[in-house]
N, C-alpha and C positions, 0 to 999 in steps of 0.2 A: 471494489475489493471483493471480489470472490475466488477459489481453487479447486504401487507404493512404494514411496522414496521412503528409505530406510526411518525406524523413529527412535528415538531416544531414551523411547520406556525402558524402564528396567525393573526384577525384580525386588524385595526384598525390602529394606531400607530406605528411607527418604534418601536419595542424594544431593547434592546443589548442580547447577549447572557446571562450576568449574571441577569440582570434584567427575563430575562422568566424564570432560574435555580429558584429565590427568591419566585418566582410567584407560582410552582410548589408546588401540595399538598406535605405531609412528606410522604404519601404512593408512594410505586412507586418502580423503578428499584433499587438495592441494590450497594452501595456505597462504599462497603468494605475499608471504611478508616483504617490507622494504623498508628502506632507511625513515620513511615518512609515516610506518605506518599509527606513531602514537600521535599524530597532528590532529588537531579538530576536524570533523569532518562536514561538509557540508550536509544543510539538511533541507526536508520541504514538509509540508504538514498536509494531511487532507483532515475534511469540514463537509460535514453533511449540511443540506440548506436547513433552514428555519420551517414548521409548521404552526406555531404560535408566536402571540408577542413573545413570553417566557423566553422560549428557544431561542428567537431572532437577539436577545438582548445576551443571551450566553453563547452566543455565537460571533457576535459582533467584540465582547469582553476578551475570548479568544481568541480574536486575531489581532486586539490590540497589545494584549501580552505576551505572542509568541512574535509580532511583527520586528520587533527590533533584533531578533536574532537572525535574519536578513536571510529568511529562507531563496534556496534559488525558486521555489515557485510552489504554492498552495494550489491542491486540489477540493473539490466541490463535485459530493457524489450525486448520483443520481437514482432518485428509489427504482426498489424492486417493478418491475412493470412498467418504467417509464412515468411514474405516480409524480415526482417531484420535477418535472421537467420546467413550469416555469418558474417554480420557485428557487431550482439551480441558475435559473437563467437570471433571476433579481439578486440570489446574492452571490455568483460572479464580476457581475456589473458593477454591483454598490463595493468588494471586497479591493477590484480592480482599481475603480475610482476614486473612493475615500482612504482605502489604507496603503495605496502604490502599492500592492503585492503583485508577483506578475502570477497570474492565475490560471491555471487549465481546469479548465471544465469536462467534466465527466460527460462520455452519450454514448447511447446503447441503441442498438438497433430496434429495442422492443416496442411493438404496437403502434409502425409510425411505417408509412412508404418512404421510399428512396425519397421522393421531391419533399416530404415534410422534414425528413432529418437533414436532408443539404440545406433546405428552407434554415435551418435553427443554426449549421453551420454561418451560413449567409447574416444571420443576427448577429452572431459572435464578431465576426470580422467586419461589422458594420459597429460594434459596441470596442471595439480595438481590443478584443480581447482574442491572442493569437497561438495558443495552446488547448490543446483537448487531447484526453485520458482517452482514447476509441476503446470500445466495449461491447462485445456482443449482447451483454444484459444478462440479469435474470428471467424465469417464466412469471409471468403476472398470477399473483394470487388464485389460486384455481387451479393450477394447470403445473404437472409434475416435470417436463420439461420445456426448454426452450422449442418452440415454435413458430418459425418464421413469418412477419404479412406477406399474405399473399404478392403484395408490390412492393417490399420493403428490402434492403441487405441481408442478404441468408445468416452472413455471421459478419464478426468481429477484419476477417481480412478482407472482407467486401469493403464493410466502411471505409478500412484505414485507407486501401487505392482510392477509392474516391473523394476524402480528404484531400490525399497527395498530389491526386490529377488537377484538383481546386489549385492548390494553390497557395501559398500566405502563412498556412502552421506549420508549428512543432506538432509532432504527433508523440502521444507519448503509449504505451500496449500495456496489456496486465501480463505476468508471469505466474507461475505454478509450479515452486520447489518441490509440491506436494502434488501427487493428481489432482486433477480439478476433479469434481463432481460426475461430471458428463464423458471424463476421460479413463481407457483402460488403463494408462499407467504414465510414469516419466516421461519416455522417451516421447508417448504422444504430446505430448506436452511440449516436448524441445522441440520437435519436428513444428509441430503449430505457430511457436512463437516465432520460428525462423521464416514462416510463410508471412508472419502476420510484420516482421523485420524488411522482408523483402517487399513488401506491398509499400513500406513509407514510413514504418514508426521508426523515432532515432532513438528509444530506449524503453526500457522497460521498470514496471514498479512490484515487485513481487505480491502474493500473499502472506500475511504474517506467517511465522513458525517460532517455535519454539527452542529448537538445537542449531547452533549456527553452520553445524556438519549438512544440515539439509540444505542449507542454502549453499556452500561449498560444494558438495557434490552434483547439487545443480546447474552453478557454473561452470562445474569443470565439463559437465555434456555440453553444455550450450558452448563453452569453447570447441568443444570436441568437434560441434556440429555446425562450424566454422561461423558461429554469430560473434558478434565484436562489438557491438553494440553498449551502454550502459544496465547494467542488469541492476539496478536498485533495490537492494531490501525493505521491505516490509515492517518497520515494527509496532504493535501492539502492548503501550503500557497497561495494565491489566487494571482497569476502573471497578470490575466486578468478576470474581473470579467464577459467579456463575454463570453470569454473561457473558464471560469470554470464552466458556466450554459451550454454551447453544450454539456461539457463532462460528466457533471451531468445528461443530460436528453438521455445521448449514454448506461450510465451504470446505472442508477435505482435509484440515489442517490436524495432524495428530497432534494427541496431548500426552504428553508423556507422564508416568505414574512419579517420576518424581515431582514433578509439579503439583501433581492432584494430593501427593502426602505432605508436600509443604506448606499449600495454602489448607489443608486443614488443621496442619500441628500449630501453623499461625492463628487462626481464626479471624473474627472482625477484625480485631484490637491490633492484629499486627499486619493485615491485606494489604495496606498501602506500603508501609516498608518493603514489603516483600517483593509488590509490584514494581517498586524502584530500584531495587536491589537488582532484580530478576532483567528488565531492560534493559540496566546499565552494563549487569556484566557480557547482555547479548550485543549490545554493543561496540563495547571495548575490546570482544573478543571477533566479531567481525572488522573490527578497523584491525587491528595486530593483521589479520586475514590479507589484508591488502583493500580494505574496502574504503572508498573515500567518499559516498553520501550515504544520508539514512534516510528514510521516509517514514514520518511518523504519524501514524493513525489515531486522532485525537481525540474521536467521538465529542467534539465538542466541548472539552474538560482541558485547559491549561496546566494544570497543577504537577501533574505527574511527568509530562512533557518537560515542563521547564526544568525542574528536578535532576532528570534524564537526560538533558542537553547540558546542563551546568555542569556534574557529572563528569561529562565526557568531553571536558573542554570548548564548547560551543558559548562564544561570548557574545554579550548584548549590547548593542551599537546603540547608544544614547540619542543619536542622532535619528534611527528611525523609530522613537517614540514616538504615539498617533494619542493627542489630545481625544 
């Protein structure tokens, strides 16, 4: 999960999210409503690995409490630098085996040659595990941009063809409603993901945002720019609304001032309503959109998730309860 497409700020006044939607001319990003679009919508979760017992033990509690809402498939990131790589690789395995979830694994090109990262593809399809997130990666601690090894995939469309040429997975790409980081703007953005489209990936996961207008006007270029593909949203229920601004100003994603004046007018006492409040109606206002999955970014915390899928009509299948 890493990422100027128009933002949402505005002066003045706290707004809500639907109140700025109301506010909004009729011209604008394309909404592709449909007779279905109040249906439950499909969902998947991503899970950072474990670096302690603690962690491994709230991580494991979270995919036993989201697993019965029968996501079509959990993600498993992989640290900055390539730092968590076997520990994605153990709880892919264990997430795969114990909780039937079907699983793609995160992998980034950082700090690894071409034969060590097909090597790790090679594990995965040896561990039946037949999904992977391709990722060009972040730069390793130290070091202000990406860098390629010297023997390794330059970037993110290197990997995804050599995945493809392999063999065996789904591939699945990262998206950027918003510039990424490393990018002048949108359009390079659509332009990249249609390379990274045509190399092998069958869909895409965006980065969180904030206004569901950015993700709409983003689909409507990447239609534009004849990609067809799954464009999956992003979303971030907000665990810590200071944490969710370092991580928003690490990956590109604006924050819009009504945001920033509502999680203050809230404060502690009221952050977590707010963050449920705040998800649900991004939500329900990208389904109305025409949108039929969500991807939700868990940081390893059930609470707010389940909340948010209840919500939004997402029911829990009794049957895939994990003792």
């Amino acid at each position: 999960m890493t990422s100027p497409a128009p933002s949402s700020a505005t002066s003045g006044a706290p707004i809500s999210p639907a109140a700025s939607a109301a506010a909004s001319p009729a011209a604008g990003p394309s909404r592709q409503p449909d007779a279905q679009r109040s249906a439950a919508p499909a969902v998947s979760f991503e899970f950072f690995p474990p670096k302690s017992l603690d962690q491994s033990f709230r991580l494991w509690e979270t995919a036993r409490a989201l697993a019965p809402l029968n996501p079509d498939f959990v993600s498993v990131t992989y640290g900055a630098g390539g730092t968590t790589r076997q520990l994605t690789h153990e709880a892919v395995v264990a997430l795969a085996g114990h909780y039937g979830l079907t699983v793609a694994a995160h992998l980034t090109c950082v700090d690894a040659t071409r034969e060590q990262t097909m090597q790790i593809v090679d594990d995965y399809a040896r561990a039946g595990v037949r999904e992977i997130v391709a990722l060009r990666g972040d730069a390793p601690a130290g070091q202000d941009r990406f860098v390629p090894h010297p023997d390794g995939f330059a970037d993110s469309v290197e990997l995804i063809a050599a995945i493809a040429a392999r063999g065996g997975f789904t591939i699945r790409c990262g998206a950027y409603p918003e510039p990424h980081p490393d990018s002048p703007d949108t359009t390079a953005d659509v332009t990249w993901l249609k390379r990274k489209i045509d190399a092998g990936a069958s869909s895409a996961i965006t980065q969180f945002f904030f206004d569901p207008d950015t993700y709409f006007r983003f689909r409507d270029a990447c239609t534009a720019a004849g990609i067809d593909a799954p464009i999956i949203p992003g979303i971030l229920p907000i665990q810590s609304w200071a944490g969710a601004k370092r991580f928003a100003a690490r990956c590109g994603t604006a924050v819009p001032q009504w945001a920033e004046d509502a999680f203050t007018a809230a404060g502690k006492a009221g952050e977590r309503q707010l963050a449920t409040d705040l998800a649900t109606d991004l939500g329900r206002r990208l389904i109305e959109g025409g949108v039929d999955r969500l991807h939700f970014y868990t940081l390893n915390r059930p609470e707010l998730v389940l909340d948010v899928c209840a919500a939004l009509g997402v029911q829990a299948d009794p049957a895939r309860a994990v003792a």
